[in-house]
BAFI-3210 file (N, C-alpha, C; in Angstrom, 3 decimals, decimal comma, padded with zeros to 6 digits):
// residues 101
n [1|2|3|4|5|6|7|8|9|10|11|12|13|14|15|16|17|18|19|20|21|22|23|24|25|26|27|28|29|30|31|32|33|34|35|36|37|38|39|40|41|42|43|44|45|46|47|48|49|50|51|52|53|54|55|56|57|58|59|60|61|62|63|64|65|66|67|68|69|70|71|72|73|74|75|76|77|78|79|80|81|82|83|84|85|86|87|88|89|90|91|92|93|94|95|96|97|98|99|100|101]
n.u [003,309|-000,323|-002,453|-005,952|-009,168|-012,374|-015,162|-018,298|-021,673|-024,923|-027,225|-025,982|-022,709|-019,640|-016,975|-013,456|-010,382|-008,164|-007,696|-006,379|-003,474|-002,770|-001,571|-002,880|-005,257|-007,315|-006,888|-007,607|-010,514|-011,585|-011,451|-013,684|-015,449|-015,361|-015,604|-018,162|-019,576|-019,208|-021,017|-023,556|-023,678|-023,642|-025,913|-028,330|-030,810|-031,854|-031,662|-033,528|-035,474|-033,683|-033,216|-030,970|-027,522|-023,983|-020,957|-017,938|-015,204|-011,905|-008,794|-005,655|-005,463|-008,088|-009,536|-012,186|-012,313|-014,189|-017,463|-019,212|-023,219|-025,662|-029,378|-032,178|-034,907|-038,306|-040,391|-043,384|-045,720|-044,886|-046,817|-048,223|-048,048|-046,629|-043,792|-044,202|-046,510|-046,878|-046,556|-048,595|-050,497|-051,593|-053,423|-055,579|-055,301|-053,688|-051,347|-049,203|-046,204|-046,889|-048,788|-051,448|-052,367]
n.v [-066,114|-066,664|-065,592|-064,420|-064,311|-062,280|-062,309|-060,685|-061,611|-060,656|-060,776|-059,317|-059,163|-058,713|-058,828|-059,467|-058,187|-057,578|-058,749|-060,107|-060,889|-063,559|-065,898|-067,969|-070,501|-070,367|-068,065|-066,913|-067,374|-066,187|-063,414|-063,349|-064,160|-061,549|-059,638|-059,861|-059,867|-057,277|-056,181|-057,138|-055,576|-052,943|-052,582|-053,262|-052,216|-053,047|-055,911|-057,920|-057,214|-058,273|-060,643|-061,833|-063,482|-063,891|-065,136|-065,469|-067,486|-067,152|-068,917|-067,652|-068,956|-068,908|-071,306|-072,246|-071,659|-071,523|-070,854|-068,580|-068,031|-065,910|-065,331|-063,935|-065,623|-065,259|-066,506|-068,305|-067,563|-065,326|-063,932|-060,862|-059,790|-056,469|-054,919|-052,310|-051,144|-048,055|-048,382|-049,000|-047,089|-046,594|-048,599|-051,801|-054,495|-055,179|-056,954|-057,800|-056,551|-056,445|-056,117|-056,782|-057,266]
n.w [004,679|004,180|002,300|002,621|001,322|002,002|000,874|000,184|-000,182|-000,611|-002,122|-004,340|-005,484|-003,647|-003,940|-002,835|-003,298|-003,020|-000,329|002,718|004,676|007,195|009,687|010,263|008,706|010,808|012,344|009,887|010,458|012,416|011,870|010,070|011,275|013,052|011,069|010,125|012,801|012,947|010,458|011,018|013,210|012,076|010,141|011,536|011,604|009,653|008,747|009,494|007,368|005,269|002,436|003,414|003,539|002,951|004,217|002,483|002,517|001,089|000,078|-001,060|-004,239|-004,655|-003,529|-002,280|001,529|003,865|004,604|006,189|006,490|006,672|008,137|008,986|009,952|011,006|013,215|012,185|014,265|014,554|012,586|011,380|013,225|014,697|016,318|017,397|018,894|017,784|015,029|013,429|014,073|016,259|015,494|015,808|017,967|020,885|022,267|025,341|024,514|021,855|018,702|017,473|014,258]
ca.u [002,003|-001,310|-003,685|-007,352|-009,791|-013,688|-016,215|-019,410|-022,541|-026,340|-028,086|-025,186|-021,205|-018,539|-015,484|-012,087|-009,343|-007,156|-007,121|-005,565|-003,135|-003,011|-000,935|-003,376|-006,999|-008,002|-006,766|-008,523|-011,792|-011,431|-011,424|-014,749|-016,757|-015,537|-016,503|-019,607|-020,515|-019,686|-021,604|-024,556|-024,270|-023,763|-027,343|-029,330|-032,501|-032,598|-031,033|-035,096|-036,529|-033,003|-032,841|-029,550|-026,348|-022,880|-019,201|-017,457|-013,318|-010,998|-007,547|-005,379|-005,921|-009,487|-010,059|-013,167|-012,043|-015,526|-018,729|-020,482|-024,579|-026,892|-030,094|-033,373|-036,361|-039,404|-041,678|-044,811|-046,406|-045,447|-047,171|-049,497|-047,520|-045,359|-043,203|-044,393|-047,851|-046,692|-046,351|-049,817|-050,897|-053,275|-054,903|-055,101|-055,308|-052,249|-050,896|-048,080|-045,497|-046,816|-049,959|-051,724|-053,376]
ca.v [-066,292|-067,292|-064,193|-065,110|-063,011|-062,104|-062,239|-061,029|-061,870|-060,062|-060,838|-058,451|-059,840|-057,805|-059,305|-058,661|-058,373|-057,255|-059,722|-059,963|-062,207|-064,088|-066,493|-069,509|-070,350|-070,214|-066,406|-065,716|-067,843|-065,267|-062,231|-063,743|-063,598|-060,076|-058,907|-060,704|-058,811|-055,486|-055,979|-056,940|-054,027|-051,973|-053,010|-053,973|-051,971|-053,718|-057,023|-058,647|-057,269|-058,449|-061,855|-062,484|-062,625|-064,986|-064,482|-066,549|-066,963|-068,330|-068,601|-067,022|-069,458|-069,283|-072,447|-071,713|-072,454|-071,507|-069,626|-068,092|-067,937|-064,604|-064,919|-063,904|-066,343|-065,391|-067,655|-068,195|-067,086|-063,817|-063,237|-060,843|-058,954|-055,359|-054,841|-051,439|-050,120|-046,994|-048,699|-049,229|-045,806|-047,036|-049,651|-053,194|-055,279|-054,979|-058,198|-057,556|-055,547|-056,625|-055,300|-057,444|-056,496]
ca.w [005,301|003,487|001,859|002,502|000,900|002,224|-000,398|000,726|-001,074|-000,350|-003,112|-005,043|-004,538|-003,588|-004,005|-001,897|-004,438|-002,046|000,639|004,340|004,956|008,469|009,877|009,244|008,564|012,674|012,414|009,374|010,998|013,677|011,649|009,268|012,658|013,672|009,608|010,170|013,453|012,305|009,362|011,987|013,780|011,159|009,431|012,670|011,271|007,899|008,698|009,018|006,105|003,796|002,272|004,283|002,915|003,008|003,446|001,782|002,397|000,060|-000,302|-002,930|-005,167|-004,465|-003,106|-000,802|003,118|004,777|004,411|006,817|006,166|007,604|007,626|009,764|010,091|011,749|013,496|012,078|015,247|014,634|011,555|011,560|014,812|014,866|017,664|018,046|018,507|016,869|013,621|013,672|014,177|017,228|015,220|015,860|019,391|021,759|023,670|025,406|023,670|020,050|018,679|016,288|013,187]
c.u [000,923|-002,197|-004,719|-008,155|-011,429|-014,647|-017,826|-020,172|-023,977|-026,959|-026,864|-023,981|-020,415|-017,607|-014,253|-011,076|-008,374|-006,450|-006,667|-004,883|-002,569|-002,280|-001,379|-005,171|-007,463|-007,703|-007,630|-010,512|-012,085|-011,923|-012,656|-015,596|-016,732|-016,358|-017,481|-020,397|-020,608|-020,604|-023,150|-025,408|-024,824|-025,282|-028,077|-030,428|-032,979|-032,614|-032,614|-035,201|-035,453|-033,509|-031,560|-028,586|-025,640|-021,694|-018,814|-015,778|-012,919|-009,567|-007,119|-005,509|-007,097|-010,109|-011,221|-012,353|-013,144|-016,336|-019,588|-022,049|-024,973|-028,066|-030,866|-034,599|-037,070|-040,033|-042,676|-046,054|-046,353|-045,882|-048,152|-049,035|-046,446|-045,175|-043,377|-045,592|-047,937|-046,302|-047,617|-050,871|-051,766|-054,142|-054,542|-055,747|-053,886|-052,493|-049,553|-047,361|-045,985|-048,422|-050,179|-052,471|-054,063]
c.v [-066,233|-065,430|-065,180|-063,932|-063,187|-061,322|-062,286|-061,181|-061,934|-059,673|-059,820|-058,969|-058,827|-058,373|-059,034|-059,421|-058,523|-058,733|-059,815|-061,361|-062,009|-065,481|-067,898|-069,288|-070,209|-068,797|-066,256|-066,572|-066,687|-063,685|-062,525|-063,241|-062,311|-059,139|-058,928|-059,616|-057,669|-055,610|-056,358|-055,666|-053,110|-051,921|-053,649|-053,836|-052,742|-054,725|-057,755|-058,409|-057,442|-060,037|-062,791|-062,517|-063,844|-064,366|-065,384|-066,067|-067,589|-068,118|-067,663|-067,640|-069,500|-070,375|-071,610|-072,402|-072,985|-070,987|-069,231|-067,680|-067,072|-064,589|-065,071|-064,630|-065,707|-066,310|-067,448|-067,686|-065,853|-063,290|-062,728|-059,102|-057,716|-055,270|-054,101|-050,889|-048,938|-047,349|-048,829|-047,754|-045,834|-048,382|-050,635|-053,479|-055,252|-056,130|-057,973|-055,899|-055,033|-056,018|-056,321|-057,081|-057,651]
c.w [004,224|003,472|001,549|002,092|001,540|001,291|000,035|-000,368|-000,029|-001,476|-004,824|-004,525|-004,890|-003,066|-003,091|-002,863|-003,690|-001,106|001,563|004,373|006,588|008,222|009,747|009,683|010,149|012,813|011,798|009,985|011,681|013,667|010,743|010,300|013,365|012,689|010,107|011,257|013,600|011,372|010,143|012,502|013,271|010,360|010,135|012,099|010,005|007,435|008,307|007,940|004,680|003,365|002,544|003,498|003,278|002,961|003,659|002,047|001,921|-000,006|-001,226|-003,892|-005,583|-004,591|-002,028|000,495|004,014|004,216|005,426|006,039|007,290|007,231|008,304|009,327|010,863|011,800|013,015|012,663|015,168|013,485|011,731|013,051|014,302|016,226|018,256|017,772|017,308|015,351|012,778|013,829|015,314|016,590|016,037|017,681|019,816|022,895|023,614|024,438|021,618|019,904|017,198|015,120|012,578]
res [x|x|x|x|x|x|x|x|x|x|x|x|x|x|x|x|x|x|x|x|x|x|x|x|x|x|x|x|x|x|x|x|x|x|x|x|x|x|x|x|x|x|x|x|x|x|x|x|x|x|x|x|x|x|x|x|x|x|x|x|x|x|x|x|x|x|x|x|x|x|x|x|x|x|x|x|x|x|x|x|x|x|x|x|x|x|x|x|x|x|x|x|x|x|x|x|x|x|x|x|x]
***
């Protein structure tokens, strides 16, 4: 059976020497998107303010297979907006939930 390795990369790469091997690329597809949304979870509060991130899978030879891409856009509309009054200390104008400064 085939060893695929997950190579993340956030601005810093950390390699997988190691490797998992899986019965074929649609397994290890499978197990990229579970990484992926632990690594979500795991960094909900900090995910906005990173420059996003990639995991990259490659064979053993290190042929690349795939890459997943992470990365938060904001709309333009909310520039300018926090989500929570209390970030704000009271300042600002409040529409809705957001509070504008």
């Amino acid at each position: 059976m085939p060893r695929y390795h997950f190579h993340l990369d956030n601005g810093r790469s950390y390699p997988d020497v190691e490797g998992t091997i899986f019965p074929d690329l649609d397994e290890a597809r499978t197990e990229a998107v579970k990484r992926s949304g632990t690594m979500l979870r795991e960094n909900a509060e900090t995910f906005w303010g990173g420059a996003g991130w990639k995991l990259t899978v490659t064979d053993e030879t290190g042929l690349v297979m795939f890459t997943l891409h992470f990365a938060a856009v904001s709309s333009p509309a909310t520039q300018g907006y926090h989500t929570k009054p209390s970030d704000l200390n009271g300042a600002g104008a409040h529409r809705g939930d957001r509070t504008l400064i």
